[in-house]
KOLVO-813208 format. One line per field, with one value per residue: y, x, z of N, C-alpha, C in turn; chain; residue in one letter. Coordinates in steps of 0.001 Angstrom, whole numbers, plus 500000, padded with zeros to 6 digits. Atoms other than C-alpha are relative to their C-alpha. Layout:
# residues N
n_c2 <- (Y|...)
n_c1 <- (X|...)
n_c3 <- (Z|...)
ca_c2 <- (Y|...)
ca_c1 <- (X|...)
ca_c3 <- (Z|...)
c_c2 <- (Y|...)
c_c1 <- (X|...)
c_c3 <- (Z|...)
cadena <- (A|...)
residuo <- (A|...)
//
This chain:
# residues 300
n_c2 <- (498560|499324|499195|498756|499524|499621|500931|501296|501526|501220|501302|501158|501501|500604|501283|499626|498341|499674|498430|500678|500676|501544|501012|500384|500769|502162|500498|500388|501392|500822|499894|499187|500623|499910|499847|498728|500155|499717|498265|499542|499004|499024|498565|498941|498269|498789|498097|498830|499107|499255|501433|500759|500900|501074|500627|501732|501026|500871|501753|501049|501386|501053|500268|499263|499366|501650|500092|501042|499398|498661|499111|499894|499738|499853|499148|499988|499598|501079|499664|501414|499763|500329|499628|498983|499026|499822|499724|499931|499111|499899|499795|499987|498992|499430|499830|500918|500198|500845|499708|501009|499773|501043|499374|500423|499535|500860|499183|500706|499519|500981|501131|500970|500359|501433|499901|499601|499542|500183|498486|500297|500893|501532|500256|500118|499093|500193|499245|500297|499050|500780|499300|499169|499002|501037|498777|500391|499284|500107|499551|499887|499654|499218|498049|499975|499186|500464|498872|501079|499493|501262|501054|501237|501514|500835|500935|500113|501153|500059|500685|499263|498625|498991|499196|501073|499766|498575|499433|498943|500002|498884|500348|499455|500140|498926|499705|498570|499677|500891|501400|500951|499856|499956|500824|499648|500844|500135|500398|500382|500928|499341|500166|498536|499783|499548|501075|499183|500221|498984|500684|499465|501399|499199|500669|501273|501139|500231|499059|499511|499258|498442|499435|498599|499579|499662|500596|499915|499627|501602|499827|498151|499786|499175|499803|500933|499721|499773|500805|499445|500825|499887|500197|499774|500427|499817|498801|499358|498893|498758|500115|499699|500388|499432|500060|499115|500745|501080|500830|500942|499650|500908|500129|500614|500014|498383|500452|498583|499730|498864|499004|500095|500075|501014|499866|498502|499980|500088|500936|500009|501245|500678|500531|500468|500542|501128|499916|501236|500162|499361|500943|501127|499159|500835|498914|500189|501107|499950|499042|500541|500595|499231|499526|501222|501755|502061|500584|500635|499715|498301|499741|501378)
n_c1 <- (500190|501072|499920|500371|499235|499995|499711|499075|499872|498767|500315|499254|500067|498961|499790|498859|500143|498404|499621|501140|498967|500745|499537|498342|500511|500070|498943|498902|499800|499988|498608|499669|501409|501411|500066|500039|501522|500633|499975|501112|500788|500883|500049|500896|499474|501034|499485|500235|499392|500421|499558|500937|499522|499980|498486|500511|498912|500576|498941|500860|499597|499931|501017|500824|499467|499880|499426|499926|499085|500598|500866|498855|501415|499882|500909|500985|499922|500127|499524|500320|499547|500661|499180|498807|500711|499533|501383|499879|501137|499370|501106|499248|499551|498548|499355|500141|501099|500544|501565|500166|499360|500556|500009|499269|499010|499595|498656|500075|499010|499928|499311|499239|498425|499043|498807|499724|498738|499464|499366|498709|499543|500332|501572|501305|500851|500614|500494|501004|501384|501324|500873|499357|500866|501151|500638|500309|501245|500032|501041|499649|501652|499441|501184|500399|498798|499380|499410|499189|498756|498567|499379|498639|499748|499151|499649|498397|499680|498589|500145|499109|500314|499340|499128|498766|499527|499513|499461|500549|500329|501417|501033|500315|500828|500637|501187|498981|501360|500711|500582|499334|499618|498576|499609|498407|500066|498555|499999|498614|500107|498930|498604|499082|500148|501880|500142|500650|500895|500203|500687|501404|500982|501142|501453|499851|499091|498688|499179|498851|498890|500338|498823|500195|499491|498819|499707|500569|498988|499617|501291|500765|500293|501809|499850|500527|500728|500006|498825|498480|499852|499229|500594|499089|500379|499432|500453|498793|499264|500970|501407|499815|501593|500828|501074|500883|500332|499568|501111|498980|498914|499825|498597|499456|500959|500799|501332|500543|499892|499108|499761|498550|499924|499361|499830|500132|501497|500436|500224|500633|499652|500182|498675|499986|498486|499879|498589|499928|499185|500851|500940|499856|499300|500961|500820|501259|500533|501490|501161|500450|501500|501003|500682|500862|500262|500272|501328|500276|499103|499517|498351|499164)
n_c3 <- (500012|500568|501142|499834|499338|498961|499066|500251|499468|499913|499198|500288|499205|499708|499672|499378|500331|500015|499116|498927|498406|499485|500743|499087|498681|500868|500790|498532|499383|500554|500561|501759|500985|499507|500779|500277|500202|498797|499851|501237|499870|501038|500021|500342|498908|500639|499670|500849|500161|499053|498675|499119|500825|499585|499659|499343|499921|498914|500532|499538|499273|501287|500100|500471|501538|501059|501046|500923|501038|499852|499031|499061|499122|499137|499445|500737|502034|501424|501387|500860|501378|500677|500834|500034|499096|498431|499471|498878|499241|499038|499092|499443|498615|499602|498914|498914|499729|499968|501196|501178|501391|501004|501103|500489|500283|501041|500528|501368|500571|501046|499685|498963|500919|499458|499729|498618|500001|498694|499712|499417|500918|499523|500567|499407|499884|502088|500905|500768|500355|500281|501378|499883|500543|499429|499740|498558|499608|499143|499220|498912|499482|498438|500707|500922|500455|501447|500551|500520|500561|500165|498157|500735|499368|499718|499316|499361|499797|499281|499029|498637|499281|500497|499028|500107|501195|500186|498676|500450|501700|500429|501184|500572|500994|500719|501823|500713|500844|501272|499614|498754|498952|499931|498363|498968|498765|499892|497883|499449|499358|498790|500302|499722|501322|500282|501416|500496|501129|500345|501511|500974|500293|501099|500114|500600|498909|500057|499375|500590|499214|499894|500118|499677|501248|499590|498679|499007|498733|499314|499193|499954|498306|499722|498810|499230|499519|498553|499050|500589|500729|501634|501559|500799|501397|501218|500825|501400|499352|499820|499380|498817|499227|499527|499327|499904|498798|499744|500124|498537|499278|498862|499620|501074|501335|500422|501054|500351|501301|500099|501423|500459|501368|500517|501565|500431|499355|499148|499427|498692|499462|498574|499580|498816|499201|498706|499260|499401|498872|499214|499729|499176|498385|498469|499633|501207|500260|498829|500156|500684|499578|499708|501574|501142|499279|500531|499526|499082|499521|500815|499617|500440)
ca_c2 <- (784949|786626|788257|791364|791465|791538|788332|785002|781700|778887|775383|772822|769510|767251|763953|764098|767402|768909|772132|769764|769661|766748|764904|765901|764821|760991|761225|761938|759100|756967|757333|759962|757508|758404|757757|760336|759025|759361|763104|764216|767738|770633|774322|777087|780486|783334|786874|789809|792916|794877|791871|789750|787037|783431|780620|776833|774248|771195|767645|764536|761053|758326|757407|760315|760325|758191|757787|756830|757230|760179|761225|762717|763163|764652|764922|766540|768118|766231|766624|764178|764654|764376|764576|767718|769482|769560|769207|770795|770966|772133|772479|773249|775475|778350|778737|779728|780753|778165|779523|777282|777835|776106|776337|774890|774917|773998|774086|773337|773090|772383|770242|768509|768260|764970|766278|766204|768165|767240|769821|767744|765837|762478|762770|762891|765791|766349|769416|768856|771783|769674|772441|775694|777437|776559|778853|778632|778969|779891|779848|780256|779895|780725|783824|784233|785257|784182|785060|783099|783621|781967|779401|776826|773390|771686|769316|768892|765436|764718|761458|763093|766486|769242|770955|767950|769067|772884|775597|778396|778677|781519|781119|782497|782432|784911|785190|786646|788327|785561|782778|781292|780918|781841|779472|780805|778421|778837|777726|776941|773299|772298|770563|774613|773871|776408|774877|776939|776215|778806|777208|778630|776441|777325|776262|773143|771399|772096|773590|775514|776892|780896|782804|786242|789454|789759|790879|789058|789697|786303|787736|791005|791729|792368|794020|791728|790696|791805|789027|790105|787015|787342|787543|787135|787122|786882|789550|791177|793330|796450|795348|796898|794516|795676|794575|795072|793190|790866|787864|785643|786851|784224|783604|781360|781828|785076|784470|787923|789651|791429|793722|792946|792358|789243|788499|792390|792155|793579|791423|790704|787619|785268|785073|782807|782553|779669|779763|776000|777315|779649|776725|774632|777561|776133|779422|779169|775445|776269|778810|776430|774557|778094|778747|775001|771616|767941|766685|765668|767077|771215|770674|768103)
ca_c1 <- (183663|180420|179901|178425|181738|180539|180806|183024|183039|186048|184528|187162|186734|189273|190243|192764|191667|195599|195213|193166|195077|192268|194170|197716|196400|195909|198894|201208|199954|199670|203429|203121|199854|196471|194050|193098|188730|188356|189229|187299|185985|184247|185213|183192|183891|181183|182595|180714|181613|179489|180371|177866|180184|180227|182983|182362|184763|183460|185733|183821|183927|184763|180976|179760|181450|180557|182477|182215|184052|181290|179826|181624|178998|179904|177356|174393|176293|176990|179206|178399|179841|176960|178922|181370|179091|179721|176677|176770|174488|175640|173905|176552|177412|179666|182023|182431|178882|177140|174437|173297|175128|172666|172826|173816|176000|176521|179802|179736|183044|183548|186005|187953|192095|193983|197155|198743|201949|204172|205585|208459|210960|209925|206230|204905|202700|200286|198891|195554|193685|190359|188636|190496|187612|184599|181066|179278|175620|175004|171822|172123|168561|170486|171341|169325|171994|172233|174471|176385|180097|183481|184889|188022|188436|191160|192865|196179|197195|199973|201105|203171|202288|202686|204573|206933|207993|207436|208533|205892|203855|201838|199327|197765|195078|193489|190956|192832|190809|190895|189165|191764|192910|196296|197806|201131|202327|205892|206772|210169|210612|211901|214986|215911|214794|212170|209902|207413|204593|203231|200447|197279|194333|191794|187857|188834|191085|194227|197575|200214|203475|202830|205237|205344|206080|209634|211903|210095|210236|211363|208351|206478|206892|203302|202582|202095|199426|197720|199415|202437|202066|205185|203432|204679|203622|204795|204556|205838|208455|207658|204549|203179|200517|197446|195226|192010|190580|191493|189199|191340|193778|195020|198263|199343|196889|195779|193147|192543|192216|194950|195220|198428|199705|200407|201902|201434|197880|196016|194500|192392|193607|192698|195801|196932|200083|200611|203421|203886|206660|204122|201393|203556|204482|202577|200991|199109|198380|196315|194453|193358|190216|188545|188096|186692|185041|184899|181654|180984|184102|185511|188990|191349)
ca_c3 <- (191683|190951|187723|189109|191506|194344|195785|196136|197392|198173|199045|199835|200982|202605|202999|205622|206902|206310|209017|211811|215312|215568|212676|213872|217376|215326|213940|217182|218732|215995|215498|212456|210997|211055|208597|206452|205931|209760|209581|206281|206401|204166|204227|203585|203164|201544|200929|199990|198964|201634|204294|206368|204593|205872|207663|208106|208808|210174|210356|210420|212188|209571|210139|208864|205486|202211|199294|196008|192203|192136|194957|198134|201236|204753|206858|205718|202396|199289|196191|193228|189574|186795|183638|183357|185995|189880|191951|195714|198422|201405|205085|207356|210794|211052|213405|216039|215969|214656|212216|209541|206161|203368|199738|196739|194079|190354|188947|185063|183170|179307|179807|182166|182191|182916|183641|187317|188051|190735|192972|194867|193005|195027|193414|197075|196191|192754|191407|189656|187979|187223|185597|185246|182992|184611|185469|188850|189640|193224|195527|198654|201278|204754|203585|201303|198160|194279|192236|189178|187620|187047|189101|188644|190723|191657|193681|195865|196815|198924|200831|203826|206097|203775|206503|206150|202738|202339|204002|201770|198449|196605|193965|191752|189299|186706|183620|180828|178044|175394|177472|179175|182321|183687|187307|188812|191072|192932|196937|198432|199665|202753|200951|200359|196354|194596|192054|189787|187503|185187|182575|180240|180544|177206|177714|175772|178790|177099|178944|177633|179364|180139|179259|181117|178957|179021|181181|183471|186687|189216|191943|192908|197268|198121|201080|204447|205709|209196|210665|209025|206666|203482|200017|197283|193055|189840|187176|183803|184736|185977|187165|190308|192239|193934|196570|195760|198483|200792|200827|204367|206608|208966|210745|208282|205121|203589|200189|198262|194801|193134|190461|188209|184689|183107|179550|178724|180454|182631|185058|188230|190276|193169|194780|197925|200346|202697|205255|206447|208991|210308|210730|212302|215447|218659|219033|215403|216029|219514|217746|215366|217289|217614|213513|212857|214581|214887|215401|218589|219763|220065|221183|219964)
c_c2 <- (500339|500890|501407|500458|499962|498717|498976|499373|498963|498731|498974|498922|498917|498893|499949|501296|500859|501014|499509|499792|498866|498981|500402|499704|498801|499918|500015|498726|498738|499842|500599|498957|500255|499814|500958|499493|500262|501728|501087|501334|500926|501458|500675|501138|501222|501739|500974|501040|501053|499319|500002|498810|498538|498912|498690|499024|498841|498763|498971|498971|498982|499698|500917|500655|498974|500764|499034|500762|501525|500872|500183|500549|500184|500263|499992|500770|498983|500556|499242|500727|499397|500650|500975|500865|499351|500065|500563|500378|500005|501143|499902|501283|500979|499877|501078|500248|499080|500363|499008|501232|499004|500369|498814|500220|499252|500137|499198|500418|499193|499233|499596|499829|498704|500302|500399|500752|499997|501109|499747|498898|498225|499405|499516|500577|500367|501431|499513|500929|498977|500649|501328|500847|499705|501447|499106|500459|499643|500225|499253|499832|500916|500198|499517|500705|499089|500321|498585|500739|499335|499563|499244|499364|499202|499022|499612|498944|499913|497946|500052|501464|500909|500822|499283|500680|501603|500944|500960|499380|501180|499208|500847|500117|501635|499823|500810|499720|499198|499185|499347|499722|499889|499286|500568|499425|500179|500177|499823|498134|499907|499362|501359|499641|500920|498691|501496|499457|501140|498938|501158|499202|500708|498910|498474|498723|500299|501046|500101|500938|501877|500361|501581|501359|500095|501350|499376|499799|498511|500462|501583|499788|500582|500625|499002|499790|500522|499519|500276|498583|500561|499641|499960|499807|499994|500473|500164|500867|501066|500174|500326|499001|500800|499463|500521|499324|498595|499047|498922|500645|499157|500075|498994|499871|501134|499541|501741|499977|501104|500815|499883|500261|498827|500052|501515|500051|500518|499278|499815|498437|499626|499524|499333|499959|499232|500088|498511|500129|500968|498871|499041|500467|499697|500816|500268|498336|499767|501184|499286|499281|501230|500595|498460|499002|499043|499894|499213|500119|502001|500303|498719|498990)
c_c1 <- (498733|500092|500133|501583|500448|499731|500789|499916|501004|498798|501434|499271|501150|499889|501015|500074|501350|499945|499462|501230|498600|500799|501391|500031|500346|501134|501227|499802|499450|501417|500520|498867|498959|499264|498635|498042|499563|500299|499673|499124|499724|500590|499108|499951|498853|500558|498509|500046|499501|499571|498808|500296|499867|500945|498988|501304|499517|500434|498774|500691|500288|498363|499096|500256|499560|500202|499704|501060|499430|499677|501182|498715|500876|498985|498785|500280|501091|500781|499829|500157|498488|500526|501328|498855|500038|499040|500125|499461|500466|499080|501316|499787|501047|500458|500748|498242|498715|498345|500262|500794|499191|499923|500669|500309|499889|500752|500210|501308|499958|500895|500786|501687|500538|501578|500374|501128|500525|500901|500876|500888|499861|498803|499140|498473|499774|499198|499105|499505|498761|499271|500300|498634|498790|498217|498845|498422|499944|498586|500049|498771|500475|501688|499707|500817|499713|500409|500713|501634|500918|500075|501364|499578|500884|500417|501897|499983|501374|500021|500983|499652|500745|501514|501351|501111|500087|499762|498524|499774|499436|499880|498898|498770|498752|499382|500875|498363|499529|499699|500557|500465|501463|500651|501158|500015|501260|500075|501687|499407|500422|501418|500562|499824|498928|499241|498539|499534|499663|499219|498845|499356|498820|498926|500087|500656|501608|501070|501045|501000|499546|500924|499454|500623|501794|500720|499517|500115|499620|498348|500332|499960|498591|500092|499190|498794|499519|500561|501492|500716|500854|498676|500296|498974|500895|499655|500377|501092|499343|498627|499324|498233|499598|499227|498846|499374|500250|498843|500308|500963|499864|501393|500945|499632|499749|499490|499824|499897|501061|499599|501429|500036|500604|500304|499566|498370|499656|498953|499692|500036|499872|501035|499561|501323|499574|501014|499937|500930|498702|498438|500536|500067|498746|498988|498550|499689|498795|499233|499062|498330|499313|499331|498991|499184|499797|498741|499845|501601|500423|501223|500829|500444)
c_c3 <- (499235|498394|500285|501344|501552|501430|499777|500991|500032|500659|499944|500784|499917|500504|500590|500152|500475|501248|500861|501246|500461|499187|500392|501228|499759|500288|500955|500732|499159|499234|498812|499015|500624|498505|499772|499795|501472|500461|498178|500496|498837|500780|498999|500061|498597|500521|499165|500811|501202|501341|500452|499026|501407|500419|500178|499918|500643|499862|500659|500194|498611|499880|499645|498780|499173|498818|499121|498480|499863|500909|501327|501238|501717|500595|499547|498793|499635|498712|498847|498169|498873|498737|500596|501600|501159|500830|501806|500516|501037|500930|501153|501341|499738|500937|500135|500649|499566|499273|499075|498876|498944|498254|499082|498778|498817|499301|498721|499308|498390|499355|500706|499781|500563|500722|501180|499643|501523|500705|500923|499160|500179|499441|501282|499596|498313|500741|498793|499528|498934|499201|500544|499451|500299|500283|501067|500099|501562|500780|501128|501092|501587|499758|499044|499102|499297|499583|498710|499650|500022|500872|499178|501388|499583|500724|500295|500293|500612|501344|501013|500248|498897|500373|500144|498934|499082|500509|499433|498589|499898|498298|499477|498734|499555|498642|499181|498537|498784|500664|501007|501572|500870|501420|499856|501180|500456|501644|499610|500816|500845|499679|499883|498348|499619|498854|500175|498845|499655|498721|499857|500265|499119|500651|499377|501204|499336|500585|498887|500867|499849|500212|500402|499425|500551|500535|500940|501369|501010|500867|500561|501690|499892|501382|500929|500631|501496|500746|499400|499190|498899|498911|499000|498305|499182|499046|498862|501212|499887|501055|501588|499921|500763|500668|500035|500989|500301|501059|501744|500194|501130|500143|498802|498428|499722|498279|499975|498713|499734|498659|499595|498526|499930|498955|499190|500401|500597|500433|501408|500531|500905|500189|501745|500265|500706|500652|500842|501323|501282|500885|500621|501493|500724|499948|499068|500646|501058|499496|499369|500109|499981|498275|499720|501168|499528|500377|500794|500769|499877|500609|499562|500910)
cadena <- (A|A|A|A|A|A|A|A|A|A|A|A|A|A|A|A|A|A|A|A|A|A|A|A|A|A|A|A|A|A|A|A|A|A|A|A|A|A|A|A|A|A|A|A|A|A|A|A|A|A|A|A|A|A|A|A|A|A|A|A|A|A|A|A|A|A|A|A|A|A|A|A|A|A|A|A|A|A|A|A|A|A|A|A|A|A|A|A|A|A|A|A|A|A|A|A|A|A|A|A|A|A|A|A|A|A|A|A|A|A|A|A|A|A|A|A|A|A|A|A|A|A|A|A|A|A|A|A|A|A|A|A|A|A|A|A|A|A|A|A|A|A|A|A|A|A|A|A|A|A|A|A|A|A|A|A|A|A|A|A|A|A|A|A|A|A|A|A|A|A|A|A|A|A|A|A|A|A|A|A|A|A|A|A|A|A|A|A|A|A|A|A|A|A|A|A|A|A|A|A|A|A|A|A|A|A|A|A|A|A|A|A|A|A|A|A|A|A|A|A|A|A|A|A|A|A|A|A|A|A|A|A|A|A|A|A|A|A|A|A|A|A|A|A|A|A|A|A|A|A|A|A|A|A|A|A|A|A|A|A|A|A|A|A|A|A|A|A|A|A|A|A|A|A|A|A|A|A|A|A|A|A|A|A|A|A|A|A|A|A|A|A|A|A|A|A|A|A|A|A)
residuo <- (X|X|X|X|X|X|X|X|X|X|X|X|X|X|X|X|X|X|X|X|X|X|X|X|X|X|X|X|X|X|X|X|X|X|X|X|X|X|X|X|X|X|X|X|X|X|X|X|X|X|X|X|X|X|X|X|X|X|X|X|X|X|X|X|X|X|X|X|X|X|X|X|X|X|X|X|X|X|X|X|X|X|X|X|X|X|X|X|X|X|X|X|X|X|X|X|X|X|X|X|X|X|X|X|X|X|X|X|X|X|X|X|X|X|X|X|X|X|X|X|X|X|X|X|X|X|X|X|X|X|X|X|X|X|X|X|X|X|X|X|X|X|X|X|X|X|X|X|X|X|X|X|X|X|X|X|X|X|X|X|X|X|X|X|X|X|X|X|X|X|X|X|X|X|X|X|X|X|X|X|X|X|X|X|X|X|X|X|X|X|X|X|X|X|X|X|X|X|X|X|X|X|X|X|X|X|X|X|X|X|X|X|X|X|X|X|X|X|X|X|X|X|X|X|X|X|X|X|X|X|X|X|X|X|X|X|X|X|X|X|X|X|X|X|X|X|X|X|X|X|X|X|X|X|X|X|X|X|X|X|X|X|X|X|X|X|X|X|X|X|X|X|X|X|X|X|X|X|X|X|X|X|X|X|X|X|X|X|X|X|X|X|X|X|X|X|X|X|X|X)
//
C-alpha cells in the first residue's frame, strides 16, 4: 500500500500454480500427480485509486523457471533475497490484453520471522508470515508510476489441492498505531472443523497472540461481493466493518480494504475471502483460462 493512499500492489508467485486448470489438467491425468516446477507462475495485480490499474498472470513451462535458496526467476522476471531485502524485477503481459507490465520492486523488512503455523491438524498446510512489517519501494516504467509504502510477505505451503481440504477462509491484515502488525486468519475445513489464528507481529520479527477488545465478537457479515461471494471478519464487538474499496472481485476471490476496529482500534485493513467450493464449480473453473496464460499455450 502506498503511503500517499492511493495505490496498491499484490505480487504472488507460485510453485504449483494452485488456481491453474493447466495444473489441474496435469493432475487429472496424472492420477491426482503433477509436478508443481512445471506449472510455476507470477501474479500481478496494480490498483489505483483513479483506476488504469494492472492484471498479469502468466504460468510457465518447467524450462522457463530457475531456482535457487535465493533467487526465484520466471521468465523474464526475477525475485532474489539480498539480506532482509526482496529484490523484484518484473517484465510481464497482462491479460487478456497483453500489454507489457515492467517494473521493479524492493521490499525491505527489519526482520524476518521463523515461525510457520499450521492450519489443518495433519500439518498438510503452513502459514508463513515472512515479513509482516516490511516497507516497499515501487517504480514502475510501463506505466510509468512510483510510489513507496508498507508491504508484508508471506507464504502458504500446502502438499494436497487446497480445495481438497477447505471448504472457505478470510484474512485479514492491518497496521495498528504502535508499529505492529495485526493477521486474522479463520476458514472452515472440509472435515466441518474451524481453525483461527489471530497474532501481532512488532518490527523486530516477534509474534504475540491478539487479543480482540472484549466482548469480542466470533465474525463481522460483510456485505457480498458482486459475484455474491460470503465475507466474512473479525472484530471487537460492536464493530461495524466498512468497505472502503474493493481492490478484486472474482467468482471465487474478492481482495479489498476495510475500515474496522481491532483491540479498541481503529483500523484500515487488507482483507481477503476465498471460497474453495466456489472454485471448484465447473462454471468458475472454465472461466479461469480467460484471466491468466501458459506460455505457449491459452487453453488448458
Amino acid at each position: 500500500m502506498s503511503d500517499c493512499g492511493e495505490h496498491a500492489l499484490s505480487v504472488i508467485a507460485f510453485v504449483g500454480s494452485v488456481f491453474s486448470p493447466f495444473y489441474a489438467g496435469a493432475r487429472r491425468r496424472g492420477g491426482g500427480q503433477a509436478e508443481p516446477q512445471a506449472h510455476c507462475a507470477l501474479n500481478v495485480a496494480l490498483y489505483r485509486r483513479a483506476g488504469g490499474g494492472a492484471w498479469a498472470l502468466t504460468e510457465h513451462r518447467r524450462a522457463d523457471v530457475r531456482r535457487s535458496a535465493s533467487e526465484f526467476a520466471l521468465g523474464a522476471s526475477r525475485m532474489a533475497w539480498q539480506g532482509h531485502a526482496l529484490q523484484v524485477e518484473l517484465d510481464e503481459r497482462t491479460a487478456p490484453l497483453r500489454r507489457p507490465l515492467r517494473g521493479r520492486l524492493q521490499l525491505r523488512a527489519p526482520a524476518l520471522v521463523d515461525r510457520r503455523y499450521a492450519l489443518d491438524a495433519a500439518g498438510r498446510h503452513h502459514w508463513h508470515p515472512i515479513a509482516p512489517c516490511a516497507r516497499i519501494e515501487v517504480a514502475f516504467s510501463r506505466p510509468a508510476l512510483r510510489w513507496q509504502g508498507s508491504a508484508y510477505l508471506d507464504s502458504n505451503t500446502g502438499s494436497r489441492p487446497m480445495e481438497d481440504d477447505f471448504v472457505h477462509w478470510d484474512w485479514l491484515r492491518a497496521p495498528l498505531p504502535d508499529g505492529r502488525t495485526a493477521v486474522l486468519y479463520d476458514g472452515l475445513r472440509r472435515d466441518g472443523t474451524p481453525f483461527s489464528i489471530a497474532q501481532a507481529f512488532d518490527p523486530e520479527g516477534r509474534a504475540a497472540d491478539f487479543a480482540l477488545a472484549p466482548p469480542a465478537a466470533p465474525s463481522i457479515a460483510l456485505p457480498a461481493s458482486r459475484w455474491g461471494l460470503p465475507r466474512r471478519a473479525r472484530g471487537d464487538a460492536g464493530a461495524r466493518a466498512r468497505t472502503v474499496q474493493t481492490l478484486e472481485d472474482g467468482p471465487f476471490y474478492a481482495r479489498g480494504l476495510l475500515a474496522t476496529r481491532l483491540a479498541g482500534q481503529d483500523v484500515t485493513a487488507v482483507h481477503e475471502s476465498l471460497s474453495l467450493d466456489r472454485f471448484r464449480a465447473r462454471w468458475v473453473q472454465a472461466l479461469l483460462p480467460f484471466r491468466m496464460r501458459r506460455m505457449g499455450h491459452w487453453l488448458p
